[in-house]
C-alpha positions in Angstrom: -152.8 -90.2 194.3 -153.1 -87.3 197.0 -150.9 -87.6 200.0 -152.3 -88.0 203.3 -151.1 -85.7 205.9 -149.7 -87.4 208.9 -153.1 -86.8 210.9 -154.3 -88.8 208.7 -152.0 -91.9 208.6 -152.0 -92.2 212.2 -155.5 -92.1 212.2 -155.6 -94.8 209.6 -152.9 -97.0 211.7 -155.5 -96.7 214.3 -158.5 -97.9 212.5 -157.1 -100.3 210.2 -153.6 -101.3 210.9 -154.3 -102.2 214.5 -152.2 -99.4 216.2 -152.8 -99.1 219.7 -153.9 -95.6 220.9 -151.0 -93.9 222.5 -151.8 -90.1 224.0 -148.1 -89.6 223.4 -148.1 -90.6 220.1 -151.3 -88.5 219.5 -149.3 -85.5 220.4 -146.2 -85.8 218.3 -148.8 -86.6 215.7 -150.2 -82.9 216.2 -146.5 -81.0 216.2 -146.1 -83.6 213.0 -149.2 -82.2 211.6 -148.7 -78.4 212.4 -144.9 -78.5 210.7 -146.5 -80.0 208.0 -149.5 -77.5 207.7 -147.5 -74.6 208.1 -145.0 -76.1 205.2 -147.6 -76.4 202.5 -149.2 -73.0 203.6 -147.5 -70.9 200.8 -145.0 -69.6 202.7 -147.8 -67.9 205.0 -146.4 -70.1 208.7 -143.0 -70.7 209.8 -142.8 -73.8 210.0 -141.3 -75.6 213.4 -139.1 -78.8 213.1 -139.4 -81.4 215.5 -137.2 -83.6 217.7 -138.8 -87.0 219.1 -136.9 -89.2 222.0 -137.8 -91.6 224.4 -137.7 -95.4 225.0 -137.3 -97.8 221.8 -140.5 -99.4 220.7 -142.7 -95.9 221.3 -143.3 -95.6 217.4 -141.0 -92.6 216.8 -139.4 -93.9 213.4 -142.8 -94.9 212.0 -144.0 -91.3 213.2 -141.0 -89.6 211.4 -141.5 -92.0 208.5 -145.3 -91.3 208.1 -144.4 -87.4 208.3 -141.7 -87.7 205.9 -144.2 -89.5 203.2 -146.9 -87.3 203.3 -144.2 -84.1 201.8 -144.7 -82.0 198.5 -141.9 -80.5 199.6 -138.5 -81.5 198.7 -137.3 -83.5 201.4 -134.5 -85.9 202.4 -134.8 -88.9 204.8 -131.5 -90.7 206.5 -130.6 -92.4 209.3 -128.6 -90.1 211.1 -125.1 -92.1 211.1 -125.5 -92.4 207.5 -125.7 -88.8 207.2 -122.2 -87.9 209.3 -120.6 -90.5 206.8 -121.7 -88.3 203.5 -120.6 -85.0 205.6 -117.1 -86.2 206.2 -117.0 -87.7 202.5 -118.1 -83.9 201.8 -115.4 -82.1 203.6 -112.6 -84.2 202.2 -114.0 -83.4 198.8 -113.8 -79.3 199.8 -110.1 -79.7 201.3 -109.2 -76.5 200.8 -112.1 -74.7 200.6 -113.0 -71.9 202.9 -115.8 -72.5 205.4 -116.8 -76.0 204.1 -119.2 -76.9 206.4 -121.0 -73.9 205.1 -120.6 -74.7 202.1 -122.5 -78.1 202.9 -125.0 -76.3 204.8 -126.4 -73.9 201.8 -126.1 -77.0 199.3 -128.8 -78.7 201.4 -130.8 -76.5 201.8 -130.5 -75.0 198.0 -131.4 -78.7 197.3 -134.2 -79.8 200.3 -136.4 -77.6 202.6 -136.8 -80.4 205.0 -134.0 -82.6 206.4 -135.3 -86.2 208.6 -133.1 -87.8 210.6 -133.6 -91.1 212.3 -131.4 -92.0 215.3 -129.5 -88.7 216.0 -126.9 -90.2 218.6 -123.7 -88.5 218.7 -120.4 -90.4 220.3 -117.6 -88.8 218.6 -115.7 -85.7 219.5 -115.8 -85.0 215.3 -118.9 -85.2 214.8 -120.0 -82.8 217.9 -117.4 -80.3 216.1 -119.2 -80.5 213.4 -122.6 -80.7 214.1 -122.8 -76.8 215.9 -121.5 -74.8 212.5 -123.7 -76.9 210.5 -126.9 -76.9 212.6 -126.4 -73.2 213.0 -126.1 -72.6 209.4 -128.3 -75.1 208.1 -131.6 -73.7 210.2 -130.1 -70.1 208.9 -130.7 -71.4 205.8 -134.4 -71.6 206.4 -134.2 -75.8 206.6 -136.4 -77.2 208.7 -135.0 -80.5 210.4 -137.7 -83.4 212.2 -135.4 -85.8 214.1 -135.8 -89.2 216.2 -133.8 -90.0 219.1 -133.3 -92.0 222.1 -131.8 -88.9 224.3 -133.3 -85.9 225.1 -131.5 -82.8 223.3 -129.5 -81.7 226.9 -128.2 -85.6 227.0 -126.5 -86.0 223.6 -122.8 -87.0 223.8 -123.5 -86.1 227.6 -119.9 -86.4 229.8 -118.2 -86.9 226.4 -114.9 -85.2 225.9 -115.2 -81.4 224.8 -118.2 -81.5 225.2 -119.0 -77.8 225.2 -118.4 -78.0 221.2 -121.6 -79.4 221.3 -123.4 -76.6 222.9 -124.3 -74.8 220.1 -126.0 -77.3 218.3 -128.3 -78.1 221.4 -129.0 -74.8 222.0 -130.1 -74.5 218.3 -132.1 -77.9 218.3 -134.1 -76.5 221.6 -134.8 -73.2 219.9 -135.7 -74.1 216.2 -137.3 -77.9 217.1 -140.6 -78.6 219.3 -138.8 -81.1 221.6 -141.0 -83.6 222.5 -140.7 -87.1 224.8 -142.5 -89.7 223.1 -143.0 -92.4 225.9 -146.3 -93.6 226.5 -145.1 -96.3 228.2 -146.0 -99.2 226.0 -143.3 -100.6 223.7 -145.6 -101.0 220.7 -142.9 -103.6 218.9 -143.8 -106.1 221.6 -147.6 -106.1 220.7 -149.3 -109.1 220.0 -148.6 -110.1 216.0 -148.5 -113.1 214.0 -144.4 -114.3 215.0 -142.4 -114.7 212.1 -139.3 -116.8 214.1 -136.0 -115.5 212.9 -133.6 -116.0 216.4 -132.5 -119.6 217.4 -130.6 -120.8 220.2 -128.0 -123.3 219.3 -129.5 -124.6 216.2 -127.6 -124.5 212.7 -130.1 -126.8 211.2 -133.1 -124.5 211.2 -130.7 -122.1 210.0 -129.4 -124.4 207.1 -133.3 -125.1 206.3 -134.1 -121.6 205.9 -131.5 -121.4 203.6 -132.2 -123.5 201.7 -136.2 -122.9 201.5 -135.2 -118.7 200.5 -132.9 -120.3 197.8 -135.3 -122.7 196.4 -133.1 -124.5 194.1 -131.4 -121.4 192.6 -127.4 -121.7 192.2 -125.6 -122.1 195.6 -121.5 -120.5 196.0 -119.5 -120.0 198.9 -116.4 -118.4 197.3 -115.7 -114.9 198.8 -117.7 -111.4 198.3 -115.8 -108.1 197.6 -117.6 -105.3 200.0 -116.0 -101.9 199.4 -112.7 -102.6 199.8 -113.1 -105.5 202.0 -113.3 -109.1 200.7 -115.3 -111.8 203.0 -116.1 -115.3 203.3 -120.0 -116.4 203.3 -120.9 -119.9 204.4 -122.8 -119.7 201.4 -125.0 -117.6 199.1 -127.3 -117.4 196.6 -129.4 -114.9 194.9 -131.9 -114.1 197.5 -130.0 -114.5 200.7 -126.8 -114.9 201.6 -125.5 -116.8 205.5 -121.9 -115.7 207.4 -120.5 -116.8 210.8 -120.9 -114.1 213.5 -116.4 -114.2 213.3 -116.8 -113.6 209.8 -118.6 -110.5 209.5 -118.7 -109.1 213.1 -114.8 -110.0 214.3 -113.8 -108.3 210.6 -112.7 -104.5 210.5 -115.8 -103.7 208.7 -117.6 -100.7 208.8 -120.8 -99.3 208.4 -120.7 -98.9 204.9 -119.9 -102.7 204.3 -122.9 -103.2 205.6 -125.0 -100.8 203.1 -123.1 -102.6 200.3 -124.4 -106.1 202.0 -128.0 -104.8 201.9 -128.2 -103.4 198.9 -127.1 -106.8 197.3 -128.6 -109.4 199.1 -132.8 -109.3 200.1 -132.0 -111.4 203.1 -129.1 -112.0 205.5 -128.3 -115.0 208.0 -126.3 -115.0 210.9 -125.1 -118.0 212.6 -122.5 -119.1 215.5 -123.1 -115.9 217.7 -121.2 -116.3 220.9 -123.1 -114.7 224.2 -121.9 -111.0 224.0 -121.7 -110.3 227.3 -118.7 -108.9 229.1 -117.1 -106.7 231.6 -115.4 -103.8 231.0 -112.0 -103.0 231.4 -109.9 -100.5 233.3 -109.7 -97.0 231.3 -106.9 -95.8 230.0 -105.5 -92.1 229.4 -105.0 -91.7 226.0 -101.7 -89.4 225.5 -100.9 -86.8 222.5 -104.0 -88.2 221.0 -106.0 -86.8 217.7 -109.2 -86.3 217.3 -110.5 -85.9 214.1 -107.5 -83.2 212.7 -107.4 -81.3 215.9 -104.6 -82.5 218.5 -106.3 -82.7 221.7 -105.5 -79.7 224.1 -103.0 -81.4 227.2 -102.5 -84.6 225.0 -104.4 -86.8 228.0 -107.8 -88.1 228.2 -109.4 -91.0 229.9 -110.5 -93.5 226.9 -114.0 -95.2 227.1 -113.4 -98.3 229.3 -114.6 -100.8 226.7 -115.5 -104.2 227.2 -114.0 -107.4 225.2 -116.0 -108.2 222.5 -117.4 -104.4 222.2 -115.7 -103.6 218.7 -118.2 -106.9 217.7 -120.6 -105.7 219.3 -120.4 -102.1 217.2 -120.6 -104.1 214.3 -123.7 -105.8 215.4 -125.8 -102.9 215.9 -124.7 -101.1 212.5 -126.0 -104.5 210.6 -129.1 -104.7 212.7 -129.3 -100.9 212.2 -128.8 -101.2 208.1 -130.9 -104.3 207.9 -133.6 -102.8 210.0 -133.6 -99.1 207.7 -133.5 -101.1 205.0 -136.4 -103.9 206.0 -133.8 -106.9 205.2 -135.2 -109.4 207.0 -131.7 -110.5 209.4 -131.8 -114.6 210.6 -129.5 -115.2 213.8 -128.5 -118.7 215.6 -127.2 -118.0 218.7 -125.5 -119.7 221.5 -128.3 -117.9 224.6 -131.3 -116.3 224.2 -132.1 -112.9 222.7 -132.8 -111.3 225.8 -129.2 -112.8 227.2 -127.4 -111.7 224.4 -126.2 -108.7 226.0 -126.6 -107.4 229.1 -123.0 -106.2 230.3 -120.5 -104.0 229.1 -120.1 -100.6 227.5 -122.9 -100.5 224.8 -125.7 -101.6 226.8 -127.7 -98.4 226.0 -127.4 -98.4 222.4 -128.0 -102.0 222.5 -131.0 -101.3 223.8 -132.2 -100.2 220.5 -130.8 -103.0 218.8 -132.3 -105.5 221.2 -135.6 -104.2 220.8 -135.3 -104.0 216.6 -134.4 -108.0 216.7 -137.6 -108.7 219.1 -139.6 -106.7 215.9 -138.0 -108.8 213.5 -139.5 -111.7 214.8 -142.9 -110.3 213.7 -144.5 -111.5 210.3 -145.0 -107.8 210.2 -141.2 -106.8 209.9 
């Protein structure tokens, strides 16, 4: 079957999906649909990537998604932390090597002509060293990168510590990328769809009955699951879903790739005994004689991010709403307050945001 070019599926979300016109929408849509002209021209257009931010809910991943499916072009699609996990993998595989990161760069592009990235957020000193050899090379290269993001390019890893490292890669993003602010002001997850109720507040029965109804029967075990390297303790599991305490899998040093393990093995994921997350941060500290990454910090002193209590939880939380989100795994939470109450103080209330408005969406039959 002939691809559609992304024109064409927004203008098919409009007319039979039920998508709500959106004037900014309509003109990422157009950058969406020039890139992709001019990369199925023969080589006869350069073609432009393009970098999409704004508010959560404005459609930018379905945008991004839509563009990446209509490709004849060899292409690659990740969310963007993902990504930054198989980099460093890469570079401890070319210890030794000269120039790794171009090394990565002109693999990439030797194996896709167009890179998507969903999420580019950047909050760590190594990957903002990183990023500026690799974005340089990689649009050298001839790749041509579309990208989603909350921040606008000037605002990534904004006040964070050597920051100028950065400057490079932003300068590169504003000069091969249309930049464009998708905010039409409408949060289109919070349109009117049939609810599909997946959030309860204090109540482990209707969590137990869900449970039991997505398991229909099927063999039931609660003995612990090896993720990675990590082993953990369900409540219980079956074949189709599997149900852990918020302690369990939040309160454990698990990382982001415990949570791709989880998804990939179990369709549907439930959550229960999730304290209110809310609390206020503490009094920052100077780190001394730090590292970061394999570079000592210049001084030894900086002033470490003033992080709340429960904030390392609270990581762990968005990377399993992020993974089961991606991956459309349908995420069940009981809760001791409401959604909206969850969290609403401490030092991740902007990328919480995000993960706020993704939990409101899975409440949709559509999710």
């Amino acid at each position: 079957m002939t691809k559609q070019s992304p024109m064409a599926l927004y203008q098919q979300a409009l007319d039979q999906q039920g998508f709500i016109p959106d004037s900014a929408q309509q003109a990422a849509v157009q950058h969406l649909e020039n890139c992709f002209q001019a990369l199925h021209s023969n080589g006869e257009q350069s073609a432009q990537g393009v970098y999409l931010w704004g508010p959560v809910g404005r459609g930018k991943t379905w945008l991004m998604d839509s563009f990446h499916d209509s490709l004849r072009v060899p292409s690659r699609r990740q969310h963007f932390h993902h990504f930054m996990q198989w980099v460093h993998r890469r570079l401890f595989q070319l210890t030794g090597t000269a120039d790794p990161l171009t090394v990565i760069a002109r693999e990439l592009a030797a194996e896709v002509r167009v890179l998507c990235f969903d999420e580019l957020f950047i909050s760590d000193i190594g990957d903002a060293s990183i990023l500026s050899r690799l974005f340089l090379t990689m649009f050298a290269e001839g790749m041509v990168l579309v990208a989603t993001s909350n921040q606008p390019p000037e605002q990534l890893y904004e006040d964070g510590h050597n920051r100028e490292r950065l400057l490079p890669a932003i300068a590169a993003i504003e000069s091969h990328m249309q930049v464009l602010d998708v905010d039409g002001g409408q949060d289109h997850r919070l349109h009117p769809g049939q609810r599909h109720q997946r959030y309860w507040v204090c109540d482990t029965k209707s969590l137990a009955g869900v449970f039991e109804q997505l398991c229909d029967g099927s063999a039931v075990f609660s003995e612990p699951v090896q993720l990675n390297h990590q082993q953990v303790r369900p409540i219980q599991y079956c074949d189709h879903a599997i149900w852990f305490s918020f302690a369990e899998l939040c309160n454990q040093p698990l990382a982001a790739s415990d949570f791709m393990a989880l998804c990939d093995r179990y369709p549907v994921i439930l959550l229960g005994d999730v304290p209110e997350l809310s609390s206020a941060q503490r009094e920052a500290k100077i780190a001394r004689g730090t590292e970061d990454a394999a570079e000592q910090v210049a001084t030894g002193d900086r002033v470490l991010a003033p992080l709340s209590k429960q904030d390392d939880s609270v990581r762990r939380l968005i990377a399993l709403v992020d993974e089961c989100y991606d991956r459309r795994v349908p995420l069940y939470i009981e809760a001791a307050v409401p959604l909206a109450e969850l969290y609403t103080e401490g030092a991740l209330t902007f990328p919480f945001r995000r993960t706020l408005s993704r939990l409101q969406e899975m409440q949709l039959e559509r999710f």
